[in-house]
N, C-alpha and C positions, 0 to 999 in steps of 0.2 A: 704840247698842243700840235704841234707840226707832225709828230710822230702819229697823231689820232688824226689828223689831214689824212697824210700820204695812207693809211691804211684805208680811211676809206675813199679815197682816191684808185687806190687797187681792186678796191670789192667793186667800185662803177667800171670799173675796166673790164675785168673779169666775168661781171654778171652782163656787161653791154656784148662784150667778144662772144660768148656764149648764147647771148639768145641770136646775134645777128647771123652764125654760124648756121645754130639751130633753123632760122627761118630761111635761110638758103638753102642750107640742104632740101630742106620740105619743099619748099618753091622749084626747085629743080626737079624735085622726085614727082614731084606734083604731074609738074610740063612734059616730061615722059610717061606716066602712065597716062594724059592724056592722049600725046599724039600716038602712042600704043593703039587705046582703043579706038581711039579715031580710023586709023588707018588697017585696023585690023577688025574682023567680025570678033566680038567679046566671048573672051573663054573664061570658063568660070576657073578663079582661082584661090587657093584657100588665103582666108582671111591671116590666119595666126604668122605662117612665116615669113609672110610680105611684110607685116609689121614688127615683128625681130630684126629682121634686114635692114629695116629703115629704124628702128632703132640703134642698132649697130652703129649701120654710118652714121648717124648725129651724134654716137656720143665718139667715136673715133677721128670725128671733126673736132668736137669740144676739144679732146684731149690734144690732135695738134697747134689748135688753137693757144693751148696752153703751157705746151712745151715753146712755142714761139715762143711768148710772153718770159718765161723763168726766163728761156736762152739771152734774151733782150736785157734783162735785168729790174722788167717792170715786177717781177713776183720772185721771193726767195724761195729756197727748195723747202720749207714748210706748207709755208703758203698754197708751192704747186702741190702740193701728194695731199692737201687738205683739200682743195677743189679737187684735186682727179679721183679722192675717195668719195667725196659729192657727186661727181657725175656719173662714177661706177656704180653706185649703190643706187641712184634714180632709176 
């Protein structure tokens, strides 16, 4: 029973560090292309590789995220290349 604790005790860790990462990133990326357009007259820019870019970085955040966590000893190296294949393949 302990053993079924601490695992999911890992997954709230894991799934918490992950979105909180996630919604920083966005939040920041946000705040910049605001004060962007604010301060500048608006250029048009393609849709597609602004959203690769910011994909990238959230999932290159998750993944330091995550190497944190294994380094710390809260996730074994299963555990980490199981989430970091989750996040690669999202």
């Amino acid at each position: 029973m302990p053993g079924l604790l601490r695992g999911m005790a890992r997954t709230a860790v894991v799934a918490g560090t992950a979105t909180a990462v996630s919604n920083r990133v966005s939040r920041r990326q946000g705040n910049r292309w605001a004060n962007q357009q604010a301060s500048s007259a608006p250029e048009p820019q393609p849709a597609e590789p602004v959203q690769q870019r910011t994909d990238t970085n959230t999932k290159l955040a998750q993944l330091r995220e995550l190497a944190q966590l294994r380094d710390s000893g809260v996730l074994d190296e299963a555990e980490f290349e199981l989430q970091k294949s989750q996040i690669l393949n999202s």
